[in-house]
N, C-alpha and C positions, 0 to 999 in steps of 0.2 A: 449448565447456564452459560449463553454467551457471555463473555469477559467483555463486550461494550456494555452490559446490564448492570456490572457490577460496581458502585458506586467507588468513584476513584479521585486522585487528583495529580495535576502536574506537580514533583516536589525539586524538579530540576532538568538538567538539559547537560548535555555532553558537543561542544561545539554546535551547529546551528541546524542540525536532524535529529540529533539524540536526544527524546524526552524520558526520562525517568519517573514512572509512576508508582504510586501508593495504593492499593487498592482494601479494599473493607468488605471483606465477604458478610460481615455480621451485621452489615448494614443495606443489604440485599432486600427488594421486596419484591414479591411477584407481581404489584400491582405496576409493576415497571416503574417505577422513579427511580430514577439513576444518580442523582442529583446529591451532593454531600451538605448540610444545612449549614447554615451561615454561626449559628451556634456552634456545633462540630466543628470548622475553622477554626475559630475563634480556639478551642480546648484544644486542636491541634499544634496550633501555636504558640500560644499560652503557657502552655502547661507541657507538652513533649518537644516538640523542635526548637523552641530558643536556648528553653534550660540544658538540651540538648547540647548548642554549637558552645553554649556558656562551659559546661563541663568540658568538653574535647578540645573544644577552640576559644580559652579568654582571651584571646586578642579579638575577637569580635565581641567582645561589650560593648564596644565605641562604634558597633558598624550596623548589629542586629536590632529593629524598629522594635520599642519597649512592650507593643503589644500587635493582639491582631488589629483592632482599630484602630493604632497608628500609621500600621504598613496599609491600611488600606486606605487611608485619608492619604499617605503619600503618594499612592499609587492611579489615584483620580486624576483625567485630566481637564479642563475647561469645557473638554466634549461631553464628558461624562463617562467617556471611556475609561479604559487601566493602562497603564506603561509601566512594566515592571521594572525593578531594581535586580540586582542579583549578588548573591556573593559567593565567591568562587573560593571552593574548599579543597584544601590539597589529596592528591591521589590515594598519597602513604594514609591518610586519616581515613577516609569514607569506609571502609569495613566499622572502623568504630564508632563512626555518627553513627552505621545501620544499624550496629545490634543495640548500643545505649536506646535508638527512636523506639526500637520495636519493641524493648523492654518497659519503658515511660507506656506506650500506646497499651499494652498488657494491663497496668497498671491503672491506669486513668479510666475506663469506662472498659464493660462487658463488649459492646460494640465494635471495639477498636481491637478488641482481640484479634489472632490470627492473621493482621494485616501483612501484606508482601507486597515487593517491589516489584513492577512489571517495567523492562525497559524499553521503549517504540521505538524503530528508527526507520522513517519515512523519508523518504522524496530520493531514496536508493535505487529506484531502480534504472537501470542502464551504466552505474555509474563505477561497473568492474567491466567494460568492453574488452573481449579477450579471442582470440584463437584455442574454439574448444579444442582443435587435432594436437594444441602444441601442449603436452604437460607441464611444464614449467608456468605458460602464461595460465594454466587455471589455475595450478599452485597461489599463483601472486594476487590472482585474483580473489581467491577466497582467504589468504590474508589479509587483503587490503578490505575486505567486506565486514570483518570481523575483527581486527585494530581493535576495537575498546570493547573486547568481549573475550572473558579466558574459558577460552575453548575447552582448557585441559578440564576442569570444575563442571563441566556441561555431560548430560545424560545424551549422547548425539540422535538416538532414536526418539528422544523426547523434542526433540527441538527440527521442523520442519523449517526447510527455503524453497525459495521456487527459483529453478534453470530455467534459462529459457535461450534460443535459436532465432536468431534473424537471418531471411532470405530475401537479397535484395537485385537487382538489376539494375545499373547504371540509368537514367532517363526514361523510367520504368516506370509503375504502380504494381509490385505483386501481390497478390491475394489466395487464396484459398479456397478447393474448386470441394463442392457441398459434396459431390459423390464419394470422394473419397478419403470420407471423415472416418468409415468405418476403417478403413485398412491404418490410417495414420494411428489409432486407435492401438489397432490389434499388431501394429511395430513397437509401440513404448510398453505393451503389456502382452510379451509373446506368452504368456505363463495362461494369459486368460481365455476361456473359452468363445470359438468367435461367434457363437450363437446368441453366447450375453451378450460381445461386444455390440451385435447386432441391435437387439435387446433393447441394451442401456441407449443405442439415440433415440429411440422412439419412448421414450423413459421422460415426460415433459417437466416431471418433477426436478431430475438428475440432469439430464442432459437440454440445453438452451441453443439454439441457432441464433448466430448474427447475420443480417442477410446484408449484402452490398448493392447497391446501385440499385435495390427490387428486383434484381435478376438470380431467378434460381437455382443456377450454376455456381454459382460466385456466395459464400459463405464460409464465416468462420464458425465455435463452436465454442460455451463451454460445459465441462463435466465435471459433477462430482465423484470421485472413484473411491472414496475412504474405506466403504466396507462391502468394495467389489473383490471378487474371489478373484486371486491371480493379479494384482495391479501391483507387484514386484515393488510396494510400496509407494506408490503416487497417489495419492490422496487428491487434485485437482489437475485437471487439461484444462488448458486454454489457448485456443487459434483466432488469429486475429488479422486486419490490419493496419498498420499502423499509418495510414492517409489520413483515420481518423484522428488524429493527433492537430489538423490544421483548423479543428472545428471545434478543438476540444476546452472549457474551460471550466476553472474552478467555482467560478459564479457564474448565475445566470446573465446572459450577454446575448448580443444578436443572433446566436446560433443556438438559444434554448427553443426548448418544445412552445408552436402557438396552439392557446386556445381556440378554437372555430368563431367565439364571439367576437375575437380579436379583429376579424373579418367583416363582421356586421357593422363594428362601431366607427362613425368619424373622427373620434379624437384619435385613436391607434389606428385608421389607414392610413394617415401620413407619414408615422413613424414607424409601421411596416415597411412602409415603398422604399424609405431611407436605408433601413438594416438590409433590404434584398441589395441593394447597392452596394452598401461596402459587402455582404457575401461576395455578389459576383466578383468584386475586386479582389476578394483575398485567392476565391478561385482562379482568377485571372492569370494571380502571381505564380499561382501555382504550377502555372502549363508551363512557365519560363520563358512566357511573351515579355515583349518589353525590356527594360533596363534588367531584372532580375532573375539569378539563376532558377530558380525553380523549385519544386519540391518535388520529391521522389516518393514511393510509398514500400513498405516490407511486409513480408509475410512472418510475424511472428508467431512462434509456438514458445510454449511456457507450460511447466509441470512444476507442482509443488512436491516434495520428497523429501525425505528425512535426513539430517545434518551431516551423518554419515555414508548416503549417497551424492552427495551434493559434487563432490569432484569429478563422479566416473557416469554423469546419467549428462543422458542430452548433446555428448560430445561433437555429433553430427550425423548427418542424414546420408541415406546412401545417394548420389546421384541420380540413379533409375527413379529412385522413389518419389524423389524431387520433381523431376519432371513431371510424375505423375499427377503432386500434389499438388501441384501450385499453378497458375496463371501470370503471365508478365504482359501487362497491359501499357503501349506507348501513354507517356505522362500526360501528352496532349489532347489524345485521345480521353483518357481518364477525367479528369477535371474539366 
């Protein structure tokens, strides 16, 4: 079962990427609802996490909302939205809020059994930039990625990260040329046969093309390898470029997908013509006309691998290969 299926909640947060979750296998349905009820809150607070921080921590009598329906009337705001409170619980304690929570959750309801903490930590990525050649800087790198996680307590085969490789050219755009997706392939997994390698791009299930510019030289790629023979462990490839990065958002915004009806109607042609505008200007920026330096693009590669490969895989590409692999398009040209 995917772990997004499985009905969870946020129980806290570790500085401003790290969410700590609760998840409830026993509250699993195949009819997909993912959803924790509003009742459930309520018994989870209630009744396991207050008496919880009251046991471990009575200095938060005077801090912990008396019930679920009081934190959530606090928590309203005029929008109707939520703005949460928090209380911050010290390091030395949290092993014994955990086991007290999971014992109360045991206890309280069938459903609530078996519950464990899942912990997320998003908006990481780029954010150990390092020199794969130099050992020391990947040393510090996968300490600093890992700070509030003890390693030593970790099954390292059980726990997957993704490396990954940027290729870039000064006033550039580089990208990744579609022919030789198989060789890129059959370098990260010499172990595997290259007839699968072969194989697996033609695989539409496994293997996905990203095509650039509709030119089809120019493409990235990704793969799933988990129960490829010979993938020396890599579980996922992914080739890219990262130029998409200039178009790219979290919401939908001027550079989402149009409908074709978008086109027929009067009230959305005027407010097409407008978005095509500021695109062209963000593209504009991008060539490093005018006041502003520019934007450059890279050719990233990324494999997912086991916690225990995580220091010695990806370190870097041979040069020959390089050349082979990649395309360096002027910036101005590109955009």
């Amino acid at each position: 079962v995917p772990m997004h299926k499985i009905p969870n909640v946020p129980l806290g947060k570790v500085q401003q990427r790290h969410v700590v979750r609760i998840f409830f296998p026993r509250l699993y349905s195949a009819d997909g609802v993912v959803l924790v009820s509003q009742e459930d809150l309520a018994l989870l607070y209630d009744h396991c996490l207050r008496p919880t921080l009251l046991e471990v921590l009575p200095e938060f009598a005077d801090r912990a909302p008396t019930s679920y329906a009081a934190a959530y009337m606090q928590s309203k705001t005029r929008a109707g939205g939520l703005a949460f409170n928090t209380l911050d619980i010290p390091w030395n304690r949290l092993e014994e809020v955990a086991e007290i929570l999971l014992a109360k959750l045991q206890e309280q309801k069938p459903a609530f059994r078996d519950a464990y903490f899942v912990h997320e930590l998003r908006g990481t990525k780029g954010s150990t930039i390092h020199d794969g050649e130099k050992d020391w800087e990947r040393q510090m790198a996968f300490e600093e990625m890992f700070e509030h996680v003890d390693v030593d307590n970790l099954n390292p085969r059980e726990w997957l990260v993704d490396v990954a490789l940027t290729i870039g050219v000064d006033g550039h755009v580089v990208t990744w040329r579609k022919s030789c997706h198989k060789d890129l392939l059959g370098h990260l997994m010499p172990l595997a046969c290259p007839r699968k390698v072969a194989a697996l791009t033609k695989n539409k299930k496994r293997f996905h093309f990203d095509r650039t510019l509709q030119m089809k030289e120019l493409a990235g790629f990704r793969a799933t390898t988990a129960d490829f023979t010979g993938n020396d462990g890599i579980t996922y490839v992914q080739a890219y470029c990262t130029a998409k990065n200039a178009t790219y958002q979290m919401n939908p915004g001027v550079f989402r997908r149009r409908q074709p009806k978008e086109l027929l109607e009067k009230k959305t042609e005027k407010k097409i013509v407008e978005d095509l505008d500021v695109m062209s200007q963000v593209f504009y920026e991008c060539t490093g006309e005018g006041d502003v330096e520019g934007r450059d693009g890279c050719a990233r590669l990324e494999i997912r691998i086991p916690l225990d490969k995580a220091q010695d895989s990806l370190v870097t590409l041979p040069r020959e290969l390089v050349e082979r692999y990649v395309v360096a398009i002027s910036r101005r040209v590109w955009w």
